[in-house]
C-alpha positions as CSV (number, residue, x, y, z in Angstrom):
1,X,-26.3,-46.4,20.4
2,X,-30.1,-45.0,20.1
3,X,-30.5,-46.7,16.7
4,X,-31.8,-50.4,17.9
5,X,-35.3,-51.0,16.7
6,X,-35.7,-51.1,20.7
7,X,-34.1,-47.8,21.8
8,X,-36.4,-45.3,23.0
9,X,-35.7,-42.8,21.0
10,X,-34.1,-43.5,17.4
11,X,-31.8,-40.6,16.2
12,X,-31.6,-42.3,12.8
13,X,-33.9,-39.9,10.3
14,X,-37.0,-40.3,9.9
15,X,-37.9,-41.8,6.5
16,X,-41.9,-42.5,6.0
17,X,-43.4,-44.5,4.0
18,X,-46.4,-46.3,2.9
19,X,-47.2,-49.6,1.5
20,X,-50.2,-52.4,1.8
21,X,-50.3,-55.7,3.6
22,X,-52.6,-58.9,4.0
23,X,-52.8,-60.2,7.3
24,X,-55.3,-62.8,8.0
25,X,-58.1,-61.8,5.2
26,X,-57.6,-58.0,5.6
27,X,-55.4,-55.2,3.3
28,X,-54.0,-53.2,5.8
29,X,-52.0,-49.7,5.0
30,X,-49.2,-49.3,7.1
31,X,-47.1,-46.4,7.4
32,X,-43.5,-47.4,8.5
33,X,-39.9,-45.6,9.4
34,X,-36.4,-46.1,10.0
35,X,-35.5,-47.2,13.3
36,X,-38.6,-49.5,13.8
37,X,-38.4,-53.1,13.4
38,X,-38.9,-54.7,9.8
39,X,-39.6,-51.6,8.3
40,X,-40.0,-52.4,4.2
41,X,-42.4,-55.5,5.4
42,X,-44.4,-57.2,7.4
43,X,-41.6,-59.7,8.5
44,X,-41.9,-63.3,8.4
45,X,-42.2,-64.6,12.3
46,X,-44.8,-61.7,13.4
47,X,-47.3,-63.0,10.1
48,X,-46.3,-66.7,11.2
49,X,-47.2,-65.5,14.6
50,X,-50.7,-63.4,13.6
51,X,-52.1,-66.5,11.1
52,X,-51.2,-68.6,14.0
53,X,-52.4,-67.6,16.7
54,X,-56.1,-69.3,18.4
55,X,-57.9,-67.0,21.4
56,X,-57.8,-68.5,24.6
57,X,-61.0,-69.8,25.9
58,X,-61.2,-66.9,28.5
59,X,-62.5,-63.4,28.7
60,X,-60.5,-60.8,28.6
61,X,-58.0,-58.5,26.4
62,X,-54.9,-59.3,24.7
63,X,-51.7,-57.2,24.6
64,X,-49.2,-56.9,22.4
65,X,-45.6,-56.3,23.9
66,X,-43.5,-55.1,21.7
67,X,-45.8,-53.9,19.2
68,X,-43.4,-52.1,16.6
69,X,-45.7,-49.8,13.7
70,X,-48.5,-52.7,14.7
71,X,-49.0,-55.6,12.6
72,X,-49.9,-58.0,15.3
73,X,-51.9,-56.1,17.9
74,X,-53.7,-54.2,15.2
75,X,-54.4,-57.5,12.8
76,X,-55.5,-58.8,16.1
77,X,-57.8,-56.7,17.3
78,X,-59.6,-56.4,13.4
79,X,-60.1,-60.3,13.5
80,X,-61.3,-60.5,17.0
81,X,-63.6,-58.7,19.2
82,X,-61.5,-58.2,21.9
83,X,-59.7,-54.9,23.3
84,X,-55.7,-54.9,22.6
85,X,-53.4,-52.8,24.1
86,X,-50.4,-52.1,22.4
87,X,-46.6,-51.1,23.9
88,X,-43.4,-50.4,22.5
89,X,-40.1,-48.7,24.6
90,X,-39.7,-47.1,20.9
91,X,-41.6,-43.7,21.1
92,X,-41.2,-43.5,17.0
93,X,-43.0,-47.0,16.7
94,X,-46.0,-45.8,19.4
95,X,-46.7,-42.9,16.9
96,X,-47.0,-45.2,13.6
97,X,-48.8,-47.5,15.4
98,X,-51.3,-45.1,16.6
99,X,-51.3,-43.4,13.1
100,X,-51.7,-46.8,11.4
101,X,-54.4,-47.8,14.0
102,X,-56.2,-44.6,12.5
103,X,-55.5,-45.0,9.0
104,X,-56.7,-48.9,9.3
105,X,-60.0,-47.7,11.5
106,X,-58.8,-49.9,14.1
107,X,-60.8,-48.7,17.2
108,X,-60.6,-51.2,20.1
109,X,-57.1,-50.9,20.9
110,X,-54.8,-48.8,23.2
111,X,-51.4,-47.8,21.8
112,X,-48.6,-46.5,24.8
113,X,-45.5,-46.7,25.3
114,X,-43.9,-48.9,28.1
115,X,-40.6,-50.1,28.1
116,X,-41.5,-53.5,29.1
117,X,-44.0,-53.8,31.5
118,X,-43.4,-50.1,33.4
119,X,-46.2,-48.4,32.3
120,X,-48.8,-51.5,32.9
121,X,-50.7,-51.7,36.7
122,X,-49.8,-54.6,38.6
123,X,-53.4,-55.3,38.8
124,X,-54.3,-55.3,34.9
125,X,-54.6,-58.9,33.4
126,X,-54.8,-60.4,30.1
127,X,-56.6,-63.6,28.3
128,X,-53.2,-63.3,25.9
129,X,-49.9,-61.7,25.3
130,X,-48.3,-62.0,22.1
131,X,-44.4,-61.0,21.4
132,X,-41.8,-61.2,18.7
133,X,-39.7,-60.3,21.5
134,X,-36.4,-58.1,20.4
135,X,-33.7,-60.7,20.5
136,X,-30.9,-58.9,20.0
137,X,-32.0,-57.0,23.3
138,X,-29.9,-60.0,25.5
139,X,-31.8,-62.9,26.7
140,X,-32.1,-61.5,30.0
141,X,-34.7,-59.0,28.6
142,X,-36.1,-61.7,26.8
143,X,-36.5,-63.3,29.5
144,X,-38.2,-61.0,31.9
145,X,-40.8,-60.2,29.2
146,X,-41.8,-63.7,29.3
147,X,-41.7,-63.3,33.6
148,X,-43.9,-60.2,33.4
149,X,-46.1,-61.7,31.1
150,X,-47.5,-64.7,33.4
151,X,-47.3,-61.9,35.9
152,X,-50.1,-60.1,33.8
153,X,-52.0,-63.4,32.3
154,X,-55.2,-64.4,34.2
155,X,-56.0,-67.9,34.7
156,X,-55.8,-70.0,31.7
157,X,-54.5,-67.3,29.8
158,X,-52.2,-67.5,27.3
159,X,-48.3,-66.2,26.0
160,X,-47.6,-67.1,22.8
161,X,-44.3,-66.5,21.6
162,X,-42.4,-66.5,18.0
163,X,-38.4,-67.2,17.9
164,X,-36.5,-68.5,15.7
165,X,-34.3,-72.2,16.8
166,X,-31.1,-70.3,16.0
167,X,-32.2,-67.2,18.3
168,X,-32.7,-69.5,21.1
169,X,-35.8,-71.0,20.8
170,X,-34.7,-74.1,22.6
171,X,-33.4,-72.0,25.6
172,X,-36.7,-70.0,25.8
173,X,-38.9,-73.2,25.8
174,X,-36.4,-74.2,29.2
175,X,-37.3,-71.0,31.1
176,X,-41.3,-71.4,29.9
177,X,-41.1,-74.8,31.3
178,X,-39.8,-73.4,34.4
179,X,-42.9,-70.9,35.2
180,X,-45.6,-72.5,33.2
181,X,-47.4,-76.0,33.6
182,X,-48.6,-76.1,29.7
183,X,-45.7,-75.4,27.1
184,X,-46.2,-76.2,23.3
185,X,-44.6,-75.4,19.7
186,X,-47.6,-74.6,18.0
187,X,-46.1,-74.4,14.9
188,X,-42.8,-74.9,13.2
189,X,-41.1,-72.9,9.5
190,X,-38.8,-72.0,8.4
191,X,-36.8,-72.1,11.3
192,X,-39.3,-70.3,13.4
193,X,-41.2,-71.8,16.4
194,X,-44.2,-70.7,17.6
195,X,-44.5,-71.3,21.6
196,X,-47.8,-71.2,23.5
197,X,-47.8,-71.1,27.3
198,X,-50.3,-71.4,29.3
199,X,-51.2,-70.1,32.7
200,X,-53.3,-72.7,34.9
């Protein structure tokens, strides 16, 4: 099957279309496609995620894993003056993200695809990593995001997380606990948690 929001190349066909968004206090036009995640809308974890979300008190930039067409990274990176680079395995969702960045004149990000973490130098580090992580990818992909990511944080940075309790929110929380000193919910609705971890 090549038609998972997170296959690399979807073979379902492409379908554009265009439609406007508020995220945080900006309109944003996003173009979006089948075979990316949440296609019609912004979907509810990634804004719970996005109006959530504080800066760590550190320098550096943020990445977005996962990024889909680019709500978060690109919201992100317009209410904060921080570089954000942007991945996605999904080569379809790399090219609307790009396209949206243009259309949006977001300039300060980077937009590449990576499935995980492959296309990323040991070496780079971030202040944050945000990630609606794809779920339905298996927990043990899940799971090595969240690895790679306190891999990539520098110290004191930050991973925040959104899942939802009945996607295993409660499991993820047990393997955060495991790597990180500083675990919290954030935020709670509608059934989705918002986990902040932080690197010390």
């Amino acid at each position: 099957m090549s038609n998972h929001y997170y296959s690399e190349k979807p073979t379902v066909e492409s379908d554009r279309k265009t439609w406007t968004f508020q995220l945080k206090e900006f309109l944003f036009t996003f173009q979006s496609d089948r075979g990316v995640f949440s296609k019609n809308e912004v979907d509810f974890g990634s804004r719970l995620l996005i109006e959530s979300f504080l800066p760590p008190d550190v320098s550096g930039d943020f990445l977005d894993v996962g990024c889909g067409y680019g709500p978060i990274g690109l919201s992100l990176a317009k209410s904060f003056n921080r570089q954000v680079d942007m991945i996605d395995i999904n080569e379809r969702a790399i090219e609307l993200a790009k396209d949206n960045a243009a259309l949006n004149k977001v300039e300060n990000v980077n937009i590449f695809q990576s499935n995980q973490f492959e296309n990323i130098s040991e070496d780079r580090k971030y202040a944050a990593v945000l990630t609606n992580p794809p779920i339905r990818a298996g927990k043990q992909v899940v799971h090595s995001i969240f690895e790679k990511s306190f891999d990539h944080l520098v110290h004191e940075g930050e991973l925040w997380i959104v899942i939802q309790k009945k996607q295993g929110a409660p499991s993820a929380m047990d393997k955060l606990n495991e790597m990180f000193n500083e675990v919290e919910v954030v935020e709670k609705k509608k059934g989705y948690y918002i986990i902040k971890a932080k690197k010390s």
